[in-house]
C-alpha positions as a printed Julia matrix, in Angstrom:
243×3 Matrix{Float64}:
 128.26  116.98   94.58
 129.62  114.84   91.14
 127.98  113.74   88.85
 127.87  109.7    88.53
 127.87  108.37   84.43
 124.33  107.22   83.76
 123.99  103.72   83.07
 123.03  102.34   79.52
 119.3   101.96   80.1
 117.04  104.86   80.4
 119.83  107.07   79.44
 117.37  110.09   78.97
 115.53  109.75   82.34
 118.36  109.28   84.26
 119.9   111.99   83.16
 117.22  113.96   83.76
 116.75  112.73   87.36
 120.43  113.65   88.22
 120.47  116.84   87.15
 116.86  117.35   88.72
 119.1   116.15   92.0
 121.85  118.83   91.48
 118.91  121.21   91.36
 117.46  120.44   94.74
 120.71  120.28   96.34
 121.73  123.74   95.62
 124.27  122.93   93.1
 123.36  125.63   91.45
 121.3   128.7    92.08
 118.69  130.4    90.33
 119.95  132.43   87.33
 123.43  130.25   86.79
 124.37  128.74   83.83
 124.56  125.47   83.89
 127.95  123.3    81.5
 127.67  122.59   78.59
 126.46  119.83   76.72
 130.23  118.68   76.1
 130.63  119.28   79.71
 127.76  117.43   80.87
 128.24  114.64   78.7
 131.81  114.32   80.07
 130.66  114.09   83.81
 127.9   111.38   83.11
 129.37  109.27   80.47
 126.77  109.98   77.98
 126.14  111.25   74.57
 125.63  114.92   73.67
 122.4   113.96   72.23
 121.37  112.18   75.23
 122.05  115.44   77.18
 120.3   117.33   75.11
 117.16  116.22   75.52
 117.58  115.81   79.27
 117.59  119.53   79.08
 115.35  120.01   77.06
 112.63  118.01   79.47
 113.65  120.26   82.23
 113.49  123.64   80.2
 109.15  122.06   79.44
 108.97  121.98   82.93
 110.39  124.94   83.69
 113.51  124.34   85.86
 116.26  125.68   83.05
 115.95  127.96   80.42
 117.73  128.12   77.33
 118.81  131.28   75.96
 119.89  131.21   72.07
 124.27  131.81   72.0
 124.12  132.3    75.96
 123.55  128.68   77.12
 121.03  127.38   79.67
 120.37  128.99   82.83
 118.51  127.53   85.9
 115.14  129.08   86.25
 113.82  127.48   89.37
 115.09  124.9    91.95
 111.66  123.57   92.87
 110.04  120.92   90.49
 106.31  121.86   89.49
 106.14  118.19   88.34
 107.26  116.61   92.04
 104.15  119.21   93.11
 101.54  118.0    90.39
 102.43  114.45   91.13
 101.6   115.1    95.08
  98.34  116.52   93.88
  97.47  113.37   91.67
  97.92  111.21   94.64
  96.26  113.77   96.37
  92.46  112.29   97.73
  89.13  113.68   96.49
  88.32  115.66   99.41
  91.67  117.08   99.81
  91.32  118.68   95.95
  88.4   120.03   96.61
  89.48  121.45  100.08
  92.18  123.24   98.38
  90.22  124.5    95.73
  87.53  125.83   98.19
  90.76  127.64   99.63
  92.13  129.23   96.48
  88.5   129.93   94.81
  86.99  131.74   97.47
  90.08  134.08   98.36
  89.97  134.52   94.21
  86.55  135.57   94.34
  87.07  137.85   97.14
  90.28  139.45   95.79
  88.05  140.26   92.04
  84.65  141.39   93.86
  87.64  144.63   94.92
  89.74  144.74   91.59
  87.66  143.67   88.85
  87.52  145.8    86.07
  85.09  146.19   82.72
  86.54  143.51   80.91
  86.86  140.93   83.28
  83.15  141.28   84.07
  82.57  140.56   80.3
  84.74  137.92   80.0
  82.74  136.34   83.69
  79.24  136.54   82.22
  80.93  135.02   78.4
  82.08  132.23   80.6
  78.72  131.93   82.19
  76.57  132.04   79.23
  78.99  128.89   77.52
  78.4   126.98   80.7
  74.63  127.67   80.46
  74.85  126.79   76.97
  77.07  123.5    76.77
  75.23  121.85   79.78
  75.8   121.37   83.42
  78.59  118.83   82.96
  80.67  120.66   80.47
  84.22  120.42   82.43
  85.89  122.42   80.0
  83.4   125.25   80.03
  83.37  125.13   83.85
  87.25  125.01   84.33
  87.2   128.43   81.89
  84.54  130.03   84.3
  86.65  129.38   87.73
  90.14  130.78   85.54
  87.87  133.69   84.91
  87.29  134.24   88.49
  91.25  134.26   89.18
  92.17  136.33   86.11
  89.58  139.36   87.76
  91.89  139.02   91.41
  94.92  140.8    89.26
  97.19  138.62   91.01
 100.04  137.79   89.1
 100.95  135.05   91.52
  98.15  133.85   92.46
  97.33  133.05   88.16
 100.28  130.63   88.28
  99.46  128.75   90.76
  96.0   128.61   89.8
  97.09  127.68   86.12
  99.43  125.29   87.71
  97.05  123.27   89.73
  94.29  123.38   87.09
  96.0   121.1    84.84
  94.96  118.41   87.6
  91.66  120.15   88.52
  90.82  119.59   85.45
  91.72  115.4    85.31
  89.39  115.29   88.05
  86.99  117.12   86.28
  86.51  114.9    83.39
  86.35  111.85   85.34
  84.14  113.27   87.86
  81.61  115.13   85.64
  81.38  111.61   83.68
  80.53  110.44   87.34
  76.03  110.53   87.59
  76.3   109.93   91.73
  77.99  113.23   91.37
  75.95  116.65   91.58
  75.63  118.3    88.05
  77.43  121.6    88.1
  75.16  124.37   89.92
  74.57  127.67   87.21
  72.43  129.23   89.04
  75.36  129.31   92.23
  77.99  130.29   89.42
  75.44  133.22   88.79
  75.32  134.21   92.54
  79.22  134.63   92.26
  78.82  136.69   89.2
  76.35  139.05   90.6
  79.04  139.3    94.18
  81.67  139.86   91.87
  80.06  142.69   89.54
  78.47  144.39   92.87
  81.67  144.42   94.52
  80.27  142.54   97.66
  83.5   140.87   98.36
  82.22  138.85  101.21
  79.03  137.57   98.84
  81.8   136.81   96.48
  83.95  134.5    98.67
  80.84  132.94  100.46
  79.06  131.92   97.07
  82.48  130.55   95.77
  82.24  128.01   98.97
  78.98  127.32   98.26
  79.83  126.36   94.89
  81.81  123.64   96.57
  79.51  122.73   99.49
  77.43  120.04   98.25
  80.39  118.33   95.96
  82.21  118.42   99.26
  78.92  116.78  101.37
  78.36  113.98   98.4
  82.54  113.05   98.48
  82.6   112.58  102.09
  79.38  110.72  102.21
  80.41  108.22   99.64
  83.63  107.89  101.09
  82.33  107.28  104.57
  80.24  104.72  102.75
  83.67  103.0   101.03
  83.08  104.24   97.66
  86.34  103.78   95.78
  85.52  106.69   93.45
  85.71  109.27   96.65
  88.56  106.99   98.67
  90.91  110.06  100.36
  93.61  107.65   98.53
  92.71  108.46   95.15
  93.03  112.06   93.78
  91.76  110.96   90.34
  88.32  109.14   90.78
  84.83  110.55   90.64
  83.83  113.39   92.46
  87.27  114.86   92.66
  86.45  117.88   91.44
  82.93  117.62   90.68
  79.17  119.53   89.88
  80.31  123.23   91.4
């Protein structure tokens, strides 16, 4: 596949898109180098500079990286951003369907390997989302990471990283949100108490729970036409609401 030169508008962003294209399309594989700069520049009729930070927006989000006096190499062909962006579009019920998913297999997979430290880091989390208040976002996002971090699953931490970033949009609308449920401590202390007694079915049935009721109130105001719970809008209240 060539290269087309860029036009003279967005210069930046279309770069980027076209080499997000060559990506996809197998152009090159995972560990390659990519041309140069001079190269580069050459195929789409733009400046070095222009090129450069092209690159440099694909290296943040983690398609190339860039290796000092070795050039830049192609870390992965998928986009995480193309992902994200399906997620923000994604509706209310659907986020919290897939976090329901990915929660409760975390909690089941830490009730097995969870070791000293990740109980003391679970019941540090607790006690700052007992302390800052049942619609501290922040302090509840931190909990649910803790949860994932005690599965010891490499994998299953970068996705969960991954998708927080938009768990936790939703959060901070939702929690704003007073038709919403507050979040539920004493259910985040039923997952603590699976977790440390190594129940791992306790531990993946009280991280569902934790989800229940946010899951009943989004469908019910939906049903009712509520535009904050609309399946059409990943980003309004109650999208990731009062676990």
């Amino acid at each position: 596949m060539t290269l087309r030169a860029a036009g003279r508008t967005s210069l930046v962003d279309s770069v980027v898109e076209q080499l997000r294209a060559q990506l996809a399309d197998g152009e090159w594989a995972v560990g390659d180098r990519i041309p140069t700069e001079h190269e580069l520049a050459q195929q789409l009729g733009v400046g070095r500079n222009t090129v450069r930070e092209a690159v440099r927006v694909l290296v943040h989000s983690g398609l190339l990286e860039s290796r000092q006096g070795n050039g830049t190499f192609v870390r992965s062909t998928a986009d995480p951003a193309a992902v994200l962006q399906g997620v923000r579009h994604a509706g209310a019920r659907d986020v919290l369907e897939l976090r329901a998913a990915l929660e409760a297999e975390a909690a089941r997979l830490a009730a097995v390997r969870r070791d000293t430290h990740d109980l003391l880091r679970l019941r540090a989390a607790l006690a700052t989302l007992r302390e800052e208040g049942d619609r501290a976002a922040d302090a509840d996002l931190a909990f649910h990471f803790a949860v994932v971090e005690a599965a010891h699953n490499t994998a299953f931490r970068e996705v969960y990283r991954f998708f927080s970033a938009q768990v936790h949009e939703v959060l901070v609308t939702a929690l704003g949100d007073r038709s919403m449920p507050p979040v539920d401590i004493d259910a985040h202390e039923a997952l603590v108490a699976a977790i440390e007694a190594a129940d791992a079915e306790a531990a993946e049935a009280a991280a569902r729970e934790l989800l229940r009721v946010p899951l009943e109130v989004v469908s019910a105001l939906a049903a009712g036409g509520s535009s904050g719970a609309d399946d059409s809008s990943g980003t309004g209240a109650g999208a990731g609401a009062g676990r």
